[in-house]
C-alpha positions in Angstrom: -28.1 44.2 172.3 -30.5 47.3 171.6 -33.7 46.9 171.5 -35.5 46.3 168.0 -32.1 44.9 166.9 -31.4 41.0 165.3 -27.9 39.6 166.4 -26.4 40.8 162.8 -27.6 44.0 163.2 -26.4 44.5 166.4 -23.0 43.5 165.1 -23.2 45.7 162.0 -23.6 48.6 164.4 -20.5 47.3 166.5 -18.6 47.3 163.3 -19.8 50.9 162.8 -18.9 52.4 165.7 -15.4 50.8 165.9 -14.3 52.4 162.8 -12.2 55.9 163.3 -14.7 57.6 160.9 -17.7 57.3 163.0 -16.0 56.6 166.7 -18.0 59.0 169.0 -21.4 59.3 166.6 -24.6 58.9 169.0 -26.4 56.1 168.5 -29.6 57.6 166.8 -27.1 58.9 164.5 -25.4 55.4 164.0 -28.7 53.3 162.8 -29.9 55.9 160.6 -26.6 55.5 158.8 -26.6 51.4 158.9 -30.2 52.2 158.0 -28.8 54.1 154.8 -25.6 52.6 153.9 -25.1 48.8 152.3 -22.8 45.8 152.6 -20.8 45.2 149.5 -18.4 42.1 149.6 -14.8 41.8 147.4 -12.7 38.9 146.2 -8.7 39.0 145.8 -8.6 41.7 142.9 -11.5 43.3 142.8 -11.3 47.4 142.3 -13.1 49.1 144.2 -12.2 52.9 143.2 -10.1 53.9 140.3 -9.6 57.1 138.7 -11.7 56.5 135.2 -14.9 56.7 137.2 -16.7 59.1 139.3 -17.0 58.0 142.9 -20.3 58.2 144.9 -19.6 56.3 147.5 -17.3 56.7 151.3 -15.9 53.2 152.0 -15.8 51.3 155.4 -12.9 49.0 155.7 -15.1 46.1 157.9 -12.7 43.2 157.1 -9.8 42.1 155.3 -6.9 44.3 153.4 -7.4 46.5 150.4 -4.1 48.0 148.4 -3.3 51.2 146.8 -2.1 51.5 143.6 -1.5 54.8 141.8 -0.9 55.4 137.7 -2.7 51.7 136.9 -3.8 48.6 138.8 -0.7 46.2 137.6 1.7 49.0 139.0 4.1 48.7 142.3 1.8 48.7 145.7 2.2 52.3 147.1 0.5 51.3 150.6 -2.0 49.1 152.0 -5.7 49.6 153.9 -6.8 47.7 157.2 -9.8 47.5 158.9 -11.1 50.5 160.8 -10.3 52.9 158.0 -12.4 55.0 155.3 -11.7 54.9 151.6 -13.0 57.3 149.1 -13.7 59.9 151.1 -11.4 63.0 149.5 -13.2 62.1 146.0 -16.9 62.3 147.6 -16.6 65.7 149.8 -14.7 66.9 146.5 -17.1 65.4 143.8 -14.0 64.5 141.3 -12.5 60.9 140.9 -9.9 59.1 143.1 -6.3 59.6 142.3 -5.1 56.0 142.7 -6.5 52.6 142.2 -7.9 50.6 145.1 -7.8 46.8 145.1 -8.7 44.2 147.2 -5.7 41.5 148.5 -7.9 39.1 149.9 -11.8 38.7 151.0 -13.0 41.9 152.2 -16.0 43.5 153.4 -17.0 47.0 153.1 -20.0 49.3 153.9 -20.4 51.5 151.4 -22.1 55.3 152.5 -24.0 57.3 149.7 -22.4 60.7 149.3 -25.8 62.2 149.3 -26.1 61.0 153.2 -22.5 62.1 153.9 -22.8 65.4 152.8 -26.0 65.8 154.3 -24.7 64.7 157.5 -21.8 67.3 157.0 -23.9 70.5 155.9 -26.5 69.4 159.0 -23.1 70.2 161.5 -22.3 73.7 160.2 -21.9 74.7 156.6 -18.6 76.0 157.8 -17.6 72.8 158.4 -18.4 71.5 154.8 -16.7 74.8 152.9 -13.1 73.8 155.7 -13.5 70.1 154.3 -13.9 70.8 150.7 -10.5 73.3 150.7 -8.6 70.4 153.1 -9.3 68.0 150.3 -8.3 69.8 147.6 -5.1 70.5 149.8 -4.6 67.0 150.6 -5.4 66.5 147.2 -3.1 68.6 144.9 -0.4 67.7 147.3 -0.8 63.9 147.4 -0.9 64.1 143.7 2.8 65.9 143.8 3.8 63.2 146.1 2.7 60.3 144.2 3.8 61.6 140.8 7.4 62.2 142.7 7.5 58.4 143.9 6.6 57.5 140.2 9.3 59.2 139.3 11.9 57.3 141.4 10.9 54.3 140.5 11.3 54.6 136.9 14.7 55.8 138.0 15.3 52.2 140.3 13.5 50.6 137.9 16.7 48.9 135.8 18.4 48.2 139.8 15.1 45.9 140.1 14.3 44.3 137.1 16.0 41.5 134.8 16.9 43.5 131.6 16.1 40.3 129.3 12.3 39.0 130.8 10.7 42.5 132.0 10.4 40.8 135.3 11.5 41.4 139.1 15.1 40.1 139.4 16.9 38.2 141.7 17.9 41.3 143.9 14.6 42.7 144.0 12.8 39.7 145.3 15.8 39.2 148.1 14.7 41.9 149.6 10.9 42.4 149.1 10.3 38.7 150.1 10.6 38.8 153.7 8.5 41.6 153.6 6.1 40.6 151.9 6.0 37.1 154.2 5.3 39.0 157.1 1.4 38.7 157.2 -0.7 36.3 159.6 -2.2 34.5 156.4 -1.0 31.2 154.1 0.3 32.2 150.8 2.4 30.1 148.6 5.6 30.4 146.5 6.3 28.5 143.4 9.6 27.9 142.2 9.6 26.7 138.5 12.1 25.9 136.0 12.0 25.0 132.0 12.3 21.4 131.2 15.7 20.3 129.4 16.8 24.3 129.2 20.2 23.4 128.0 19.4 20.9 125.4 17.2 23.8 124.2 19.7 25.9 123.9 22.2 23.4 122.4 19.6 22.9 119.7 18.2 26.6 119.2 21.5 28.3 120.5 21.5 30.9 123.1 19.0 33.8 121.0 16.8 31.2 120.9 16.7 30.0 124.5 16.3 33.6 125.2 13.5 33.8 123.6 12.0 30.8 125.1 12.5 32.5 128.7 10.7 36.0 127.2 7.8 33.7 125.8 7.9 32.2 129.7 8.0 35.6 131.1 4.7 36.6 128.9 2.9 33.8 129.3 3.6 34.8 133.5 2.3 38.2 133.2 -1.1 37.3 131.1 -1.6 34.6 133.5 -0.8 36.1 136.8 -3.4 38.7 138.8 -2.2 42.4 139.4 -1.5 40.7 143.3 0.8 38.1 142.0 5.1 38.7 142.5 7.0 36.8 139.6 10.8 37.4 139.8 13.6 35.2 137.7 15.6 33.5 140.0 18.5 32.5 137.7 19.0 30.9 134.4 15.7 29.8 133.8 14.4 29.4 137.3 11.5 32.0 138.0 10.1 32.5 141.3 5.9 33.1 141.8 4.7 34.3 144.6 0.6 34.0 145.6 0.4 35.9 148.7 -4.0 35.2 148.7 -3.4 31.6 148.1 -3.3 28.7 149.9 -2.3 25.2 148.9 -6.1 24.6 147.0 -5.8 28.3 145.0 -1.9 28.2 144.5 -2.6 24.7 142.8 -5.2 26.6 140.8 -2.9 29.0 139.1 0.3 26.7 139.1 -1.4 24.5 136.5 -2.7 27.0 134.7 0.6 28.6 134.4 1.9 25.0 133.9 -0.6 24.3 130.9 -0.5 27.4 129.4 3.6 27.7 128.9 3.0 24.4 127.3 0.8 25.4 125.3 2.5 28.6 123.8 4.4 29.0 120.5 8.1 29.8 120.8 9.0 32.4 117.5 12.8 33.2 116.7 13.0 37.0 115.8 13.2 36.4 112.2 9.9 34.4 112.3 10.7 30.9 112.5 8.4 28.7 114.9 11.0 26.9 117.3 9.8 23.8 119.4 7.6 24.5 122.5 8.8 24.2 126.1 7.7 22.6 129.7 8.0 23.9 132.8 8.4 21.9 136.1 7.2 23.5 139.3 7.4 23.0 143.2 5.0 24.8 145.8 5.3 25.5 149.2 3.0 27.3 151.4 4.3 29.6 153.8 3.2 29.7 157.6 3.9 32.8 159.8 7.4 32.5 161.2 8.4 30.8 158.1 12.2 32.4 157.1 11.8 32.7 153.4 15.2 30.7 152.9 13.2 27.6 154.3 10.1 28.7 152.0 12.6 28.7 148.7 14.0 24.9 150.1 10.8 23.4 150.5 9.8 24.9 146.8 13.2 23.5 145.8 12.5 20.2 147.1 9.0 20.3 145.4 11.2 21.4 141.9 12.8 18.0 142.6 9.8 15.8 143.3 7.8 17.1 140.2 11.0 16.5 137.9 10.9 13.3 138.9 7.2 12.7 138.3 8.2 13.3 134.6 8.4 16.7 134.1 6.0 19.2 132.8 4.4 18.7 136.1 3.3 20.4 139.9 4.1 19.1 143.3 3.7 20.5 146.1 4.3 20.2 150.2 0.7 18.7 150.5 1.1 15.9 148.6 2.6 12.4 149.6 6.4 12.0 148.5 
C-alpha cells in the first residue's frame, strides 16, 4: 500500500490500473485521475448511455456485466461488456451521443471519468494525438453505425423464423437454441415454466378465437411485466417459458407472483368487444446452477408446474420449497 492511501483507496487504484484503458499510466498520473473521477453503482436494468442524451462521461467497467443494445433498450442484445473495459469513450473524444443503448445485467460498478479530464489528459500528450482520435472515432463511428443498421436489418428478416406468429413472443425454436447459451454464465438465474389454468375448458366455452385471445392477453400482460433483461418464449399450447437470468430463487419469486397476480387480474376482450371470463396461470421455478443442461432446468420447472397445480392452481412453486 502507498503511502497516504486508506485500504479502499489503495484498492480503487488497483482497480484503475488493471483496466486496459489506463494499464501502463504512472502512478502520479493514476491518483490524480481517482482523485478526479467518481464511483457510480447500477442495478439489473439500469441505462447507463443511450442515444437521446449527450454523454460527458468515459466509463470504467470495475465489476459486473453491462449489455449493448442498439435501436431501443427492449431490443435483441447485440453484445455484452466485462470488467476491464471502457464504455462511452467514442461519444466523449467525439462530443455527439452514443449509438446504442447500454444496460446493466446485474450489480455493477463503474468509475465514471469527466470528459473535461480526459481530453485534457489527451491534448497534454500531443495535440496530434487528439486531432488522430477525433477522425478514428468518427471512422469507427460511421462504420459501426453501417454495421449495426445491417444486423438490424437481418433480424427483421429472421424475425418471423423466431417468433410465434399469434403472441408476439420468442417461439419454441428460438428458445431451443438461445437457452444453452444464455445458461452458460457462472451466476444463478431461474426459469419459470407457466401454463393457463383449465385452457381447454376455456376454449370449449369461448371456442378457439377466444382462447387465442386469452394467450395474447397472457403474452401482454408478460411484456408489461417483464424487464428489458427478461427472455419469455411460448413453449406450446399455452405453456410459456420465462427466463430471469439476474435472479435467484428470492428475485425470481418476486416477479413470478407478480406475473401470477397480474394475469389474474387482467380483463380478457373478444375482438368484437365482449368481456370474456378471466384466466389463472400456474407456474413452476427452477434455478439453474453452472453445469446445469437446460433439459434438466425445463424438468425441474416441469415438476414445479405439477406441484403448484396441485396446490390449487393459480399458484407458484418452486425447487426451494418443501414437496
Amino acid at each position: 500500500m502507498g503511502p497516504g492511501h486508506t485500504p479502499g483507496e489503495y484498492s480503487l487504484l488497483a482497480q484503475l490500473a488493471g483496466n486496459a484503458l489506463l494499464k501502463g499510466v504512472p502512478d502520479d498520473l493514476l491518483n490524480r485521475i481517482a482523485a478526479h473521477g467518481k464511483l457510480r453503482a447500477l442495478a439489473p436494468g439500469d441505462i447507463l448511455l443511450t442515444p437521446d442524451q449527450e454523454n460527458t462521461q468515459l466509463y470504467l467497467l470495475l465489476s459486473g456485466r453491462l449489455a449493448v443494445h442498439f435501436g431501443s433498450p427492449d431490443s435483441a442484445e447485440i453484445s455484452q461488456l466485462d470488467p476491464g473495459v471502457s464504455v462511452g469513450e467514442i461519444s466523449v473524444i467525439d462530443g455527439t451521443p452514443p449509438t446504442a443503448y447500454v444496460i446493466a445485467k446485474m450489480d455493477c460498478q463503474v468509475f465514471a471519468i469527466a470528459r473535461e479530464l480526459v481530453i485534457e489528459l489527451v491534448e497534454s500528450a500531443n495535440p496530434v494525438a487528439h486531432n488522430l482520435l477525433r477522425q478514428i472515432t468518427r471512422w469507427v463511428k460511421t462504420n459501426k453505425q453501417h454495421f449495426m443498421h445491417a444486423r438490424v436489418r437481418i433480424e427483421e428478416l429472421t424475425n418471423d423464423a423466431h417468433l410465434d406468429a399469434l403472441t408476439g413472443l420468442y417461439n419454441r425454436r428460438w428458445l431451443d437454441r438461445a437457452l444453452p447459451r444464455l445458461l452458460e454464465v457462472d451466476h444463478p438465474q431461474c426459469l419459470i415454466l407457466l401454463d393457463v389454468d383449465r385452457f381447454k375448458h376455456f376454449n370449449d366455452t369461448y371456442g378457439h378465437l377466444g382462447g387465442d385471445q386469452a394467450l395474447i392477453t397472457l403474452a401482454n400482460v408478460l411484456k408489461t411485466t417483464l424487464r428489458p433483461y427478461d427472455y419469455a418464449a411460448r413453449y406450446g399450447g399455452d405453456e410459456f417459458v420465462i427466463l430471469l437470468p439476474n435472479d435467484g430463487l428470492n428475485g425470481g419469486t418476486e416477479v413470478a407472483e407478480r406475473i401470477r397476480s397480474s394475469i389474474a387480474s387482467h380483463r380478457i376482450c373478444h375482438a368484437d368487444g365482449s368481456v370474456l371470463s378471466g384466466i389463472t396461470v400456474s407456474l413452476g421455478m427452477a434455478q439453474h446452477v453452472p453445469g446445469m443442461a437446460p433439459e434438466s432446468l425445463i424438468a425441474e420447472a416441469d415438476r414445479q408446474l405439477y406441484l403448484a397445480k396441485a396446490k390449487g392452481r393459480n399458484a407458484l412453486s418452486h425447487d426451494g420449497q418443501q414437496p
